[in-house]
Each structure stands twice: as structure tokens, then as C-alpha cells.
GUTI-474310 format. One record per atom (N, C-alpha, C): residue in one letter; x, y, z. Coordinates in steps of 0.1 Angstrom, whole numbers, padded with zeros to 4 digits, always signed. Example, Ala and Ser with C-alpha at 12.3 -4.5 7.8 and 13.67 -1.06 7.14 Angstrom:
% GUTI-474310
a+0132-0057+0078;a+0123-0045+0078;a+0132-0033+0078;s+0128-0022+0071;s+0137-0011+0071;s+0129+0000+0079;
//
This chain:
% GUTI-474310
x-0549-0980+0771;x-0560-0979+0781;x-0567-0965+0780;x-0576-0967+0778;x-0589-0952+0778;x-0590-0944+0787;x-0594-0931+0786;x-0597-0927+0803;x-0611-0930+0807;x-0620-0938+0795;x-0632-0940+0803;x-0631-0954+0807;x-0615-0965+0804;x-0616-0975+0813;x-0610-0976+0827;x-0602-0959+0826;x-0597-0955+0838;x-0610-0955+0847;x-0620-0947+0843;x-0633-0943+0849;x-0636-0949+0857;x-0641-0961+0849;x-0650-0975+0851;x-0644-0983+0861;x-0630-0987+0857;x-0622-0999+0861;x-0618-0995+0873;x-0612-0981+0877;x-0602-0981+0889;x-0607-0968+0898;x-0604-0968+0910;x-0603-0953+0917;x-0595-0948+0921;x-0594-0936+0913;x-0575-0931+0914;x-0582-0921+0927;x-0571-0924+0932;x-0570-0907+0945;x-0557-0904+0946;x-0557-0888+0946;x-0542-0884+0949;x-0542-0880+0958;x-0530-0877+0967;x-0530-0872+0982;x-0515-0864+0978;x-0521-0847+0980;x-0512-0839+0980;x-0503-0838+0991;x-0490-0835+0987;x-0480-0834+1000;x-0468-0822+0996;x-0469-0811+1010;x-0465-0804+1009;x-0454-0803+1021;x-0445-0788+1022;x-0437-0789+1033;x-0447-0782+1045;x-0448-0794+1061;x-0452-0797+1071;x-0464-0801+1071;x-0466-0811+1060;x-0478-0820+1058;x-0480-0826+1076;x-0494-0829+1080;x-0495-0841+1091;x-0495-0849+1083;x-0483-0859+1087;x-0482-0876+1076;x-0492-0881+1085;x-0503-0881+1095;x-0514-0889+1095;x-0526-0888+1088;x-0524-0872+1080;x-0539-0873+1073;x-0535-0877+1058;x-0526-0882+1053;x-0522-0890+1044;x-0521-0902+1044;x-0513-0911+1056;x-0515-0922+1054;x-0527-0930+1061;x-0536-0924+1072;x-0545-0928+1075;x-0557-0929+1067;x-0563-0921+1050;x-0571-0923+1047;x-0564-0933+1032;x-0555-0933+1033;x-0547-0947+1022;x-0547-0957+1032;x-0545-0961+1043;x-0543-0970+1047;x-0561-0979+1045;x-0569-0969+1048;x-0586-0975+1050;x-0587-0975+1042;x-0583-0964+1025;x-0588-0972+1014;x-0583-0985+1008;x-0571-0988+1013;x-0566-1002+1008;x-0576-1016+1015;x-0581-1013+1028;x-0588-1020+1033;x-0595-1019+1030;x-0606-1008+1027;x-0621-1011+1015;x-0619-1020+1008;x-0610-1018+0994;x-0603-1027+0984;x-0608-1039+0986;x-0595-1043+0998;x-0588-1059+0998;x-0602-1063+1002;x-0615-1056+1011;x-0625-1062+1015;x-0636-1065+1003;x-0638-1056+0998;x-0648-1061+0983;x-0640-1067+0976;x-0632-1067+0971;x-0624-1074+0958;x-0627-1089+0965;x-0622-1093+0976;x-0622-1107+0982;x-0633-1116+0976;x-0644-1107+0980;x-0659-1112+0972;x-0668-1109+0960;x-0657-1097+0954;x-0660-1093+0940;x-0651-1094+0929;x-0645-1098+0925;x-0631-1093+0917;x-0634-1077+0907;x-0644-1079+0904;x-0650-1067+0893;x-0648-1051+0905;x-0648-1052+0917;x-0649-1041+0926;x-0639-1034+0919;x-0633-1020+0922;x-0629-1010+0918;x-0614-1016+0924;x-0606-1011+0914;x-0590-1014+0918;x-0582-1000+0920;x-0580-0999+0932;x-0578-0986+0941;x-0563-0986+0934;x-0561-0969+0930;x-0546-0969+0926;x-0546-0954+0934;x-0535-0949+0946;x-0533-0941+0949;x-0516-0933+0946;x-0518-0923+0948;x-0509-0913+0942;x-0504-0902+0949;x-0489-0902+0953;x-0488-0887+0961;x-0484-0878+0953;x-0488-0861+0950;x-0486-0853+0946;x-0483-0839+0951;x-0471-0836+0946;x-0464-0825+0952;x-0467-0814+0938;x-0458-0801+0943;x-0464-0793+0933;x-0445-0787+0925;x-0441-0793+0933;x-0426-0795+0927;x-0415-0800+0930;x-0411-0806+0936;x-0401-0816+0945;x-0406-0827+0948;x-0398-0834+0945;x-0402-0849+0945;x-0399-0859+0958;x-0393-0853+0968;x-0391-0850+0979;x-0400-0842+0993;x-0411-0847+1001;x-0415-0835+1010;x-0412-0840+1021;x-0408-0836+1035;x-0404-0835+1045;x-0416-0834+1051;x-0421-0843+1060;x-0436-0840+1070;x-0435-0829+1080;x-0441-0824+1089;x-0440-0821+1107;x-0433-0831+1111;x-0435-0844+1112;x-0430-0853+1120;x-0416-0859+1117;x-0411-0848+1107;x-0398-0855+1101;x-0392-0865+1087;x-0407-0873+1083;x-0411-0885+1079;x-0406-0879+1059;x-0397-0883+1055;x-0400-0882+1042;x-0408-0885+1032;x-0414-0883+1020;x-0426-0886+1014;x-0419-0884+1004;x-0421-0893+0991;x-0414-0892+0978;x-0430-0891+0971;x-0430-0880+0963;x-0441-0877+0953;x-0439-0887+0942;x-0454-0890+0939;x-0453-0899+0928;x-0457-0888+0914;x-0462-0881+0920;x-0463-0869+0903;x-0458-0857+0912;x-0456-0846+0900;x-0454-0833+0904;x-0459-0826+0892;x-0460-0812+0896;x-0468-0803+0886;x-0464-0797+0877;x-0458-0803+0871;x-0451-0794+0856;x-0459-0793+0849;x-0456-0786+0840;x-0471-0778+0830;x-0476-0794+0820;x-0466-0801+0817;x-0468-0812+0808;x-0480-0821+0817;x-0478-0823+0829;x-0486-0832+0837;x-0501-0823+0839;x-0500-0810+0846;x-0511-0798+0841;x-0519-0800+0833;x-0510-0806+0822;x-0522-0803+0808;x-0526-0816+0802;x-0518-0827+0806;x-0527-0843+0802;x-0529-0851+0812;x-0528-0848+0821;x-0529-0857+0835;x-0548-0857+0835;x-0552-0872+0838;x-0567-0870+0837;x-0568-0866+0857;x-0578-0862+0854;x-0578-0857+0870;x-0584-0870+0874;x-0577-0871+0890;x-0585-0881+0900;x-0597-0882+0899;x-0602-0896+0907;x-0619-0892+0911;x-0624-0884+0924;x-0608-0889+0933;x-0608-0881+0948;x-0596-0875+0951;x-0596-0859+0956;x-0579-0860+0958;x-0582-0851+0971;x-0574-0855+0981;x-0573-0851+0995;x-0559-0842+1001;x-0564-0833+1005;x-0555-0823+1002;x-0555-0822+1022;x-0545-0829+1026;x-0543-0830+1043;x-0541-0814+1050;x-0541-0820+1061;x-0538-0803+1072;x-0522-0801+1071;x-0522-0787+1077;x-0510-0785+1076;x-0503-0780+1095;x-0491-0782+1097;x-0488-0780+1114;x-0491-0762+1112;x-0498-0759+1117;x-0499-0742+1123;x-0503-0733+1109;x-0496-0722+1111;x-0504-0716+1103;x-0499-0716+1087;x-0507-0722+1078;x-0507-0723+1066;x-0502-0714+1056;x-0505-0697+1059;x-0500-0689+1049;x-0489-0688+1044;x-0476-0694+1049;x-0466-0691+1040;x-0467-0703+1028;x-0470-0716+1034;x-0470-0725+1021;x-0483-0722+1012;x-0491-0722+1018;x-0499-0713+1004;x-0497-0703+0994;x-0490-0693+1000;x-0483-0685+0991;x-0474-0689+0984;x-0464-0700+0985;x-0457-0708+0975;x-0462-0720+0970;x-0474-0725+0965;x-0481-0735+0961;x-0494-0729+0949;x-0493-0717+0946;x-0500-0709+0933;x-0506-0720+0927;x-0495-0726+0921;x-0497-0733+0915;x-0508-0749+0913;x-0504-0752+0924;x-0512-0760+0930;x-0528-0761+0938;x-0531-0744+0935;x-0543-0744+0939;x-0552-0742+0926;x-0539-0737+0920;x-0552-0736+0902;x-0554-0749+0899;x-0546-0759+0901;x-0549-0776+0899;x-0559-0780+0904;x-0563-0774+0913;x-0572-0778+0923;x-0585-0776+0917;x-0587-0761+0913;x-0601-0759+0909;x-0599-0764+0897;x-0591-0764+0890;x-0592-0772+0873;x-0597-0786+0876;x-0593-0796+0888;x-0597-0810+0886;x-0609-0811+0891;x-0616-0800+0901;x-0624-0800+0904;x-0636-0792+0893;x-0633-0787+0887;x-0645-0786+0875;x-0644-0796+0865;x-0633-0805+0859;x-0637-0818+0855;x-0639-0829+0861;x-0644-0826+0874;x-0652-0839+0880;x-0644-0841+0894;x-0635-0840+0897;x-0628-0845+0908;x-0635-0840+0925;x-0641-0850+0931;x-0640-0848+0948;x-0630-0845+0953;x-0631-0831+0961;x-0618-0826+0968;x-0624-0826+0986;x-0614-0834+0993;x-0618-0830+1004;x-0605-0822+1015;x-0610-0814+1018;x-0597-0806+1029;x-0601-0811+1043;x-0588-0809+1045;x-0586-0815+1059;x-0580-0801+1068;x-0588-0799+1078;x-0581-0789+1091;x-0572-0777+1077;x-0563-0777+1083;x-0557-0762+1078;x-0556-0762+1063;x-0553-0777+1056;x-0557-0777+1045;x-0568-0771+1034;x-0584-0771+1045;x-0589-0768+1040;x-0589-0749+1030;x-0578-0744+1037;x-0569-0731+1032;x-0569-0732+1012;x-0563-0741+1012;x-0561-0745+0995;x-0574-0744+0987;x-0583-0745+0994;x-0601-0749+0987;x-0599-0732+0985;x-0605-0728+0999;x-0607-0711+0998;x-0604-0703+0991;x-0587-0705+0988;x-0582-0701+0980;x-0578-0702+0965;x-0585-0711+0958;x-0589-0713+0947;x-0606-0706+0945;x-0608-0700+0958;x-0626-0697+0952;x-0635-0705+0949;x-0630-0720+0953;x-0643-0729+0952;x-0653-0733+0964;x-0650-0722+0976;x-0655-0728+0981;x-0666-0713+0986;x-0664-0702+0975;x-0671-0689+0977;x-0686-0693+0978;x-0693-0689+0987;x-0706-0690+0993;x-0711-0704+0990;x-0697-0710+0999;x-0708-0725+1001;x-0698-0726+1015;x-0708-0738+1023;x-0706-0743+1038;x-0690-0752+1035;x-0680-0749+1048;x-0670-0752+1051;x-0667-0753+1063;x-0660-0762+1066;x-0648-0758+1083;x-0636-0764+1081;x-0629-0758+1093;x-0616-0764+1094;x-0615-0762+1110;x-0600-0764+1112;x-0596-0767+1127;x-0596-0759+1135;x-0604-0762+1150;x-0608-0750+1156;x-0602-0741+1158;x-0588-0744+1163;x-0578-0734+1162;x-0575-0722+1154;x-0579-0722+1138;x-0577-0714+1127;x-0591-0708+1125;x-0596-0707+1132;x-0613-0709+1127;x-0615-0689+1128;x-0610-0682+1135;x-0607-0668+1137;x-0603-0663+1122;x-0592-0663+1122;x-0581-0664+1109;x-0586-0664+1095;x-0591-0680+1095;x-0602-0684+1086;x-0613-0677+1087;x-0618-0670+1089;x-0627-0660+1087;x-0626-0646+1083;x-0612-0642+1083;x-0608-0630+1082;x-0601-0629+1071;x-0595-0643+1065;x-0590-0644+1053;x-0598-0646+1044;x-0615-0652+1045;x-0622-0658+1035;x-0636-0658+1038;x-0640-0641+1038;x-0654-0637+1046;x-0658-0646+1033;x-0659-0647+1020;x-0669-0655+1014;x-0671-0666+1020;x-0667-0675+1024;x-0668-0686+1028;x-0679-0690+1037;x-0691-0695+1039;x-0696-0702+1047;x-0697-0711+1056;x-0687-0701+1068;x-0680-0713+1077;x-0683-0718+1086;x-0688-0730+1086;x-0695-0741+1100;x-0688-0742+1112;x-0684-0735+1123;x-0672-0742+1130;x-0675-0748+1137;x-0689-0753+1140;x-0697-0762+1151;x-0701-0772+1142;x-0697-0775+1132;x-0692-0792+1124;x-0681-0794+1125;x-0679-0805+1125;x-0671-0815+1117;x-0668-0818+1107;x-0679-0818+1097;x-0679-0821+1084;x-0685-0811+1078;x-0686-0810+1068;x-0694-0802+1058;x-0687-0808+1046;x-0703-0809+1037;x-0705-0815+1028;x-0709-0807+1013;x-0705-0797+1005;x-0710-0786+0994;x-0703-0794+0982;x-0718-0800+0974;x-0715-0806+0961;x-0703-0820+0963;x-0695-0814+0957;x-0682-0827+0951;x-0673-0821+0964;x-0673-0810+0975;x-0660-0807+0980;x-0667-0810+0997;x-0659-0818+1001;x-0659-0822+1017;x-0652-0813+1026;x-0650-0813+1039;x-0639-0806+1043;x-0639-0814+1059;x-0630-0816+1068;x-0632-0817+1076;x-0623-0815+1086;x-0625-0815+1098;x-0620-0804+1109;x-0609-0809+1115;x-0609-0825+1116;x-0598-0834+1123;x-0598-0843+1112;x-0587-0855+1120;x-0586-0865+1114;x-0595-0877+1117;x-0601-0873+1121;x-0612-0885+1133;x-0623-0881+1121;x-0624-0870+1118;x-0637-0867+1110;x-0632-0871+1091;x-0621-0868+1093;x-0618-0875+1074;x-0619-0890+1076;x-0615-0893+1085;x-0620-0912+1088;x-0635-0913+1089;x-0645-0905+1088;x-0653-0905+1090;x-0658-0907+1073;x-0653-0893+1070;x-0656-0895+1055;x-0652-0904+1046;x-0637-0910+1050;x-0636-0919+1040;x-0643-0930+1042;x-0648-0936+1056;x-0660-0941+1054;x-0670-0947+1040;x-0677-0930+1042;x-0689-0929+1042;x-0682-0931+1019;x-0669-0923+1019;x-0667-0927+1005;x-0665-0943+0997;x-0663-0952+1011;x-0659-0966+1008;x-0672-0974+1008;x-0684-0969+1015;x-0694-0974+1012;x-0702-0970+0995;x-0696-0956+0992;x-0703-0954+0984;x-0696-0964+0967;x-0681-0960+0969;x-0675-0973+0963;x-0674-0983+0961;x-0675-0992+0970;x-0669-1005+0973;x-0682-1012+0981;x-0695-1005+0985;x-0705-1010+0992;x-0704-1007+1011;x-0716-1013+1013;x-0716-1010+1028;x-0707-1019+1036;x-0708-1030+1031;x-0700-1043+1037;x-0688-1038+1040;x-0682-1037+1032;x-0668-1028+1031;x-0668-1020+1045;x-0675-1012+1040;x-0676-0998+1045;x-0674-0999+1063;x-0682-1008+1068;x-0682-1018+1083;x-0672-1023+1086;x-0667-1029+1076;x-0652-1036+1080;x-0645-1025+1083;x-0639-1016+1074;x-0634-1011+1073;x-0635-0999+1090;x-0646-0995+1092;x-0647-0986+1106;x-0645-0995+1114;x-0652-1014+1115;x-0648-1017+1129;x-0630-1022+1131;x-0622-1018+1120;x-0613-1023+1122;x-0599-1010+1122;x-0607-0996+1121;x-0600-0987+1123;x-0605-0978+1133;x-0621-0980+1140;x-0625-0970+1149;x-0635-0975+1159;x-0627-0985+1166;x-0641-0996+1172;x-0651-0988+1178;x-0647-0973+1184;x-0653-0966+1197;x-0665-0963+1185;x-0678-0964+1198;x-0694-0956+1188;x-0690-0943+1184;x-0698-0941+1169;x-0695-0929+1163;x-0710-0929+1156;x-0710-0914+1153;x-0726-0909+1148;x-0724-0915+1132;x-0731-0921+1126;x-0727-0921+1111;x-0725-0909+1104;x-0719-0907+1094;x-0717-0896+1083;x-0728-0887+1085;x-0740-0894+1076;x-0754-0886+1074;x-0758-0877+1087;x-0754-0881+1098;x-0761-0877+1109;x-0751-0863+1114;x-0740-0861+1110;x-0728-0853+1117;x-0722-0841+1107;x-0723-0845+1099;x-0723-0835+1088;x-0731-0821+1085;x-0725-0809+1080;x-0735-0800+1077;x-0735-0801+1059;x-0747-0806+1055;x-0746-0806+1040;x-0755-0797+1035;x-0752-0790+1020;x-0760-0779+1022;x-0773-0787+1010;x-0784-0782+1015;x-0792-0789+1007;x-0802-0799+1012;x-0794-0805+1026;x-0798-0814+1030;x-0814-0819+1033;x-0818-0834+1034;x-0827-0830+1039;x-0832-0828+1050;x-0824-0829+1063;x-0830-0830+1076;x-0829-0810+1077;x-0825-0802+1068;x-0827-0791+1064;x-0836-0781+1057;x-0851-0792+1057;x-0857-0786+1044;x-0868-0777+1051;x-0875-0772+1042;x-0886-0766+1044;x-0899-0767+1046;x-0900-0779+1050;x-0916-0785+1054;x-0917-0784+1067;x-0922-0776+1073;x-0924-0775+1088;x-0933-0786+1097;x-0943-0792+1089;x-0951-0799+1094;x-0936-0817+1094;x-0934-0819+1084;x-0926-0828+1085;x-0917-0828+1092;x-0906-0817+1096;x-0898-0817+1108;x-0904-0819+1121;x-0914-0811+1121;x-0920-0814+1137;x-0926-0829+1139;x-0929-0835+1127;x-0925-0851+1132;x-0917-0859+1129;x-0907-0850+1124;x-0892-0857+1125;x-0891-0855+1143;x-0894-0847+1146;x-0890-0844+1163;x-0898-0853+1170;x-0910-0852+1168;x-0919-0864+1176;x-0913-0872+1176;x-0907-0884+1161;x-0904-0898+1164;x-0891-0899+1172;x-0885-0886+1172;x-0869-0889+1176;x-0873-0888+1191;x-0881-0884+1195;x-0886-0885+1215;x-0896-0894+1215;x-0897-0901+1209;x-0911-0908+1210;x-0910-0923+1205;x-0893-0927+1211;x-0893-0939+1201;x-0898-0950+1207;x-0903-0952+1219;x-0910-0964+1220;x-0923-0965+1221;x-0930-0954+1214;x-0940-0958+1206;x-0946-0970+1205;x-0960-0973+1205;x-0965-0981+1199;x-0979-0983+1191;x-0975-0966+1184;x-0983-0963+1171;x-0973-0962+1160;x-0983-0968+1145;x-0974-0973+1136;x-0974-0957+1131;x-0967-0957+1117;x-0962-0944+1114;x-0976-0940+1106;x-0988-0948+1102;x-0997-0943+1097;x-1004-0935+1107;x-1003-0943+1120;x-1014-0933+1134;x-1006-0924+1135;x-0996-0919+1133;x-0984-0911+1140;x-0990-0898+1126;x-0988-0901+1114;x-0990-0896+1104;x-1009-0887+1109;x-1016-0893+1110;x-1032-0891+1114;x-1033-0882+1127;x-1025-0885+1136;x-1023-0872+1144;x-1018-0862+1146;x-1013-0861+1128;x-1006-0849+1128;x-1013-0841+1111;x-1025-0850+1111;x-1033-0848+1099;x-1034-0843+1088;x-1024-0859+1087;x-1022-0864+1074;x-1025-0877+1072;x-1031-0876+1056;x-1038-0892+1055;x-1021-0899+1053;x-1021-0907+1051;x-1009-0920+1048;x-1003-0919+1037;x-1006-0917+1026;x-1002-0912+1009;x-0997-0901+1012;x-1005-0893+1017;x-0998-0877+1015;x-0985-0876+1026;x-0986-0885+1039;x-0971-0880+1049;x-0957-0890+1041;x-0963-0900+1036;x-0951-0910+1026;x-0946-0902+1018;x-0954-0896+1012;x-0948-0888+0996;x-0943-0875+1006;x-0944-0868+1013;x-0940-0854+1019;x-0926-0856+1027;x-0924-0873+1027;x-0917-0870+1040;x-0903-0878+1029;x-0910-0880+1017;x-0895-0889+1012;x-0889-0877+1003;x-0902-0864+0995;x-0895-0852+0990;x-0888-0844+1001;x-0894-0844+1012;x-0885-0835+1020;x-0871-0840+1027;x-0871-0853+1032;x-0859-0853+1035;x-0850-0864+1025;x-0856-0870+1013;x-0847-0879+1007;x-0848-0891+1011;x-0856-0896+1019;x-0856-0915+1024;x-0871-0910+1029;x-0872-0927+1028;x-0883-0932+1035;x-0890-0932+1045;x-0899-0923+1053;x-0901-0929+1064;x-0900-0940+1076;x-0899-0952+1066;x-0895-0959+1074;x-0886-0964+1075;x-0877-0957+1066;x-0863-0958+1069;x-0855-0951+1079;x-0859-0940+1083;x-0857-0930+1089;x-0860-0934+1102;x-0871-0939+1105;x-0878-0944+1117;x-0870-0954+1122;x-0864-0967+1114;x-0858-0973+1116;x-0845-0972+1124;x-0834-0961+1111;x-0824-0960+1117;x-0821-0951+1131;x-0833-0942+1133;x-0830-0936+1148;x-0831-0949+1156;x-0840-0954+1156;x-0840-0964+1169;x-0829-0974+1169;x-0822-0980+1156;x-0805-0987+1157;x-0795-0975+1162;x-0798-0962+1160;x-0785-0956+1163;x-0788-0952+1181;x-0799-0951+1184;x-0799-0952+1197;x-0800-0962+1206;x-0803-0978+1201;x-0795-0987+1207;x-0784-0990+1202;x-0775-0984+1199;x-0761-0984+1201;x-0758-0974+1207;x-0765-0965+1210;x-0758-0959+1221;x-0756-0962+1235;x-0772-0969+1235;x-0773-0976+1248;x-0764-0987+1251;x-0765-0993+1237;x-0756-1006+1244;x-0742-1004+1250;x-0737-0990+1243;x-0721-0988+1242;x-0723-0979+1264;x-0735-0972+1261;x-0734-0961+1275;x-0737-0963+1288;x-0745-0977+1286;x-0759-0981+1300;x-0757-0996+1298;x-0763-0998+1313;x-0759-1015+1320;x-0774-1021+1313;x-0783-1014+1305;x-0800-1020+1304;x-0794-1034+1298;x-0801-1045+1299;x-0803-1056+1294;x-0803-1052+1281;x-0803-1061+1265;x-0808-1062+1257;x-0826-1057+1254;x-0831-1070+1263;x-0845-1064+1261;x-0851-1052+1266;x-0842-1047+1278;x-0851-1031+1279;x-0847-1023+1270;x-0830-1027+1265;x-0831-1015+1253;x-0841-1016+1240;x-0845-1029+1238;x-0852-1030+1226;x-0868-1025+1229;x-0871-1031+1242;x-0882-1019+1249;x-0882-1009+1245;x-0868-0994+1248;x-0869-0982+1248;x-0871-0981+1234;x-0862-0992+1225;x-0867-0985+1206;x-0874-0987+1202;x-0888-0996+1207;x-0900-0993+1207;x-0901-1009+1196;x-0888-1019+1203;x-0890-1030+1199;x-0895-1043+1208;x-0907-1047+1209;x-0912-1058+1223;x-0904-1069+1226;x-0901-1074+1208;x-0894-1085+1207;x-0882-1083+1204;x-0869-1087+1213;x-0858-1086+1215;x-0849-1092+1204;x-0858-1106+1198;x-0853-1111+1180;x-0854-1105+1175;x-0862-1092+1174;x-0865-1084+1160;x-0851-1072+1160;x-0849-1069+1175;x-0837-1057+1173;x-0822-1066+1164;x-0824-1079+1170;x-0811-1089+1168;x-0809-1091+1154;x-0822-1093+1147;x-0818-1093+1133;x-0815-1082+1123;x-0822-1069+1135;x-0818-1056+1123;x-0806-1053+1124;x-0796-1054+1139;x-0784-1054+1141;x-0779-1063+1131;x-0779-1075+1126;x-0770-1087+1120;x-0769-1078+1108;x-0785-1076+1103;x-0787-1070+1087;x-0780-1054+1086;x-0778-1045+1093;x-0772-1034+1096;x-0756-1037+1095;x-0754-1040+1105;x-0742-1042+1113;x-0733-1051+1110;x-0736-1063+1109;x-0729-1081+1106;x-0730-1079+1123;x-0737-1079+1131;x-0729-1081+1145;x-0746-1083+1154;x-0743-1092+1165;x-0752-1091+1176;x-0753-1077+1185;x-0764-1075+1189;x-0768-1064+1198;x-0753-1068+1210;x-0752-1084+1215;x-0744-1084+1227;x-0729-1083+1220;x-0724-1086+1206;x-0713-1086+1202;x-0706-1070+1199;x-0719-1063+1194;x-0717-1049+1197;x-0711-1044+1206;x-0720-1048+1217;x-0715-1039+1228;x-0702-1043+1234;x-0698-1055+1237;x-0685-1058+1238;x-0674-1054+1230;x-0677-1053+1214;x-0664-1044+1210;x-0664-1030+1210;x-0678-1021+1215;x-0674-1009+1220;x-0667-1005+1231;x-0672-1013+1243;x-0670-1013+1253;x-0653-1018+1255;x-0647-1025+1249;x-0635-1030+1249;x-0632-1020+1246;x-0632-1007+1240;x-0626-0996+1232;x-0629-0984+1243;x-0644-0984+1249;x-0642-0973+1255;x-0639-0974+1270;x-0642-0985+1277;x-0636-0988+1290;x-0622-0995+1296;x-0619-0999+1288;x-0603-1005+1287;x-0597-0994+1299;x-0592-1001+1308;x-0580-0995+1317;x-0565-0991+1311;x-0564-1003+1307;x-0545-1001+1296;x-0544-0985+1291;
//
């Protein structure tokens, strides 16, 4: 077998495990990528065949926080060092408290790190985890966070760092990072749609995170981005439509009062932020009837009123086509999640 039919064929991820790993930010993003899997394969066979992997940096043996043993499936001896093809994703979890002494016995493991990550490997850190990135210097003047708790610390140990502590996520090139475990379920998400497709990607959240959640794109600090850019005229009607959604001027009149012909705010608005206008247009008004649906008693049709939809079939089919779900099916499995007495 080739490593370019490793490539093609499969998605390796390793998940490093060290001594006082949280065994939740290990088995909860294996547990959702097995469920991406089983969900595309079902209707694709050709989908990507998930092979996951625990890796220690020398004991084959790790002991969690919680007690939990973990048998490594590789360890770092120079032989593995030097032919092991690197993963496509390797997730490097939080650690209980404060990180510096296992880092300081894990050297080894952080030069792995930057070596898999200059031949291609996505690295994402998790909470204190995110310590291992820093410390290999890959994460020198680019955007980062970790757990609020360390967030002091983490600045004193790694003034290069560009550290977000009012995200969640942050997003620099190939390296993720995120602050909890709520937010790496977030990202693996947003990785299972990029894998395995969106279909996937839905199953997969409504069956690990029924409660409403902001999508990826929206909660993240990515550097580069484009709700980041430099067209001033275009943000200020990124701001109009996000106040102004029930509208009922189309985006060309909306474009003309802000004087611009139609050609020129299409082409301005897809180099500045990366999508379409009316894509953009679109998804604020789904993600704010889902807020509604999940926060307020409004009927259906007032909410489709407020997203500046008259006809209450037209919100129902963008929900089916988005979502797999009705506006009223929605709201009942939020609401089972966020109002539940039990």
C-alpha cells in the first residue's frame, strides 16, 4: 500500500495521550468521527475509511485524570520518527491543571509535532494542550487560545503568541485550537463536513449536541478571514443586512443605496468576504430563525416574517435543504435539550 493510497483512501488521526490526559477530549472527538464514517459510508462506500490512532511519546501505557487507562497504539522511538507517514489530523487534548511539568518531559513529542505539521498534518490543541503548539514555535505570531483559566500563564510563557482569549476557536492555516471541549466538538464538526460532506456533518451534531449552537464559520477567530477584511464599504452592509433582515429590498436595491451598481457590490462582496452575497444573506436569516425558534413562543410565520420571509413554505424548504429538518421539528429537538426539567 502507497502513502498516496493512504492519502486518497483513508483518514488517519492520531490522538496523543499523555500523563493526566482529559479522557474526554480523546474519546469524544473519536467517538463523532466514527459517526461521520458510519454516516457517509452507509450511502457512499468510496467515503474515506477513518483509521484512528493513540499516540504516546513513550509508554505504551497512560493513565488519564480520571484514572482511565489508555494503551498507545504507537510510541515515539526514533524508528517510528523517521518512517511513520504523518497523519492528516492529530489532536493533541487538554491537560488537568497546569501543564509545565509534562511538557518539560515530552521534548520529544513536540519536535513531532512541528515535523508532522510541516509535512502536511492538521494539528488541533485543546485547552492546556494547546501548550505543545507554542512550544514547538508554530504557533509564533499567529492567533491562538486556550482555557480561560491558563490564559494569564499562557501569556507569560508565549508573549509570541497571538492570543484570543475571547474565542473559542481560532483557526491559523492547518493549526486549530480550542478552549473547551464543547468547542473541539465544534470543530470536529466543521472537519466531518469537510470530509465526509455536510449530511454527515448534521447527523453527526444532532446526535451529539442537540442544544442551538453558532456554526463554526460564525465563532471562530480565523486569521485572514473574511468577515475580517478591509473593505469598509462592504462591512457596513454586512451590518445593514444583519439589522435589517426583514427587509423587503432585494440585495440589488440594498447594493444602490449604498452606491453601488449590482456587478460591482457581487464581485466586492464575494473578494472580500469569500461567498456570495446571497449566500451570506441567506444564512443570517436561517441562523436567526433558529434562534428564534429554539428562544421565543413566535409562530412559524412571524418568525419567517422577521427573516424577511412572507411565505412560511419558503423558510420550510430552506430548513429541509439546510438542515434535513422542519422549522417545527427543529424547534422541538432544541427545546427538548434546552428546557427539559430532568
Amino acid at each position: 500500500m502507497t502513502d498516496q493510497y493512504i492519502k486518497t483512501n483513508n483518514l488517519m488521526v492520531n490522538l496523543v495521550i499523555y500523563p493526566h490526559v482529559l479522557a474526554t477530549g480523546v474519546t469524544l472527538p473519536v467517538e463523532m468521527l466514527l459517526a461521520g464514517e458510519a454516516f457517509a459510508r452507509r450511502y457512499d462506500k468510496s467515503a474515506l475509511k477513518l483509521n484512528t490512532q493513540f499516540l504516546s511519546e513513550s509508554s505504551t501505557q497512560i493513565k488519564s485524570r480520571a484514572g482511565i487507562t489508555m494503551i498507545a497504539d504507537i510510541t515515539l522511538d526514533e524508528e517510528t520518527i523517521a518512517n511513520t507517514t504523518p497523519a492528516d489530523i492529530i489532536i493533541v487534548p487538554s491537560l488537568w491543571r497546569n501543564p509545565r511539568p509534562v511538557l518539560k518531559s515530552h521534548k520529544k513529542l513536540i519536535t513531532w509535532l512541528k515535523r508532522c505539521w510541516q509535512q502536511g498534518s492538521t494539528l488541533i490543541g485543546v485547552g492546556t494542550g494547546v501548550c505543545f503548539l507554542a512550544e514547538s514555535g508554530l504557533l509564533d505570531n499567529h492567533s491562538a487560545t486556550t482555557h480561560w483559566h491558563y490564559v494569564e500563564q499562557f501569556k507569560r510563557d508565549y508573549p509570541k503568541v497571538d492570543l484570543k482569549p475571547d474565542f473559542f476557536i481560532t483557526q491559523s492555516e492547518r493549526i486549530y485550537c480550542a478552549a473547551s471541549l464543547n468547542a473541539l466538538a465544534d470543530i470536529i464538526v466543521h472537519l466531518i463536513a469537510q470530509h465526509y460532506g455536510k449530511a454527515a456533518a448534521q447527523n453527526v451534531e444532532r446526535n451529539f449536541s442537540h442544544e442551538i449552537r453558532k456554526p463554526y464559520e460564525e465563532q471562530r477567530y480565523l486569521e485572514g478571514s473574511g468577515d475580517r477584511h478591509a473593505d469598509e464599504l462592504i462591512a457596513e452592509i454586512q451590518f445593514w443586512l444583519r439589522t435589517h433582515l426583514n427587509t423587503e429590498l432585494t440585495l440589488t436595491e440594498i447594493a444602490e443605496q449604498f452606491g453601488m451598481s449590482q456587478r460591482s457590490f457581487t464581485r466586492r462582496f464575494k473578494a472580500a468576504t469569500g461567498v456570495r452575497a446571497t449566500q451570506y444573506w441567506q444564512q443570517l436569516r436561517i441562523e436567526t430563525a433558529k434562534e428564534l425558534l429554539a428562544s421565543s413562543n413566535l409562530t412559524i410565520q412571524e418568525i419567517a416574517d422577521q427573516v424577511g420571509y412572507q411565505d412560511q413554505g419558503h423558510l420550510t424548504r430552506l430548513f429541509k435543504q439546510h438542515l434535513t429538518l422542519t422549522p417545527k421539528a427543529y424547534r422541538a429537538m432544541v427545546r427538548k435539550k434546552l428546557f427539559s426539567q430532568e
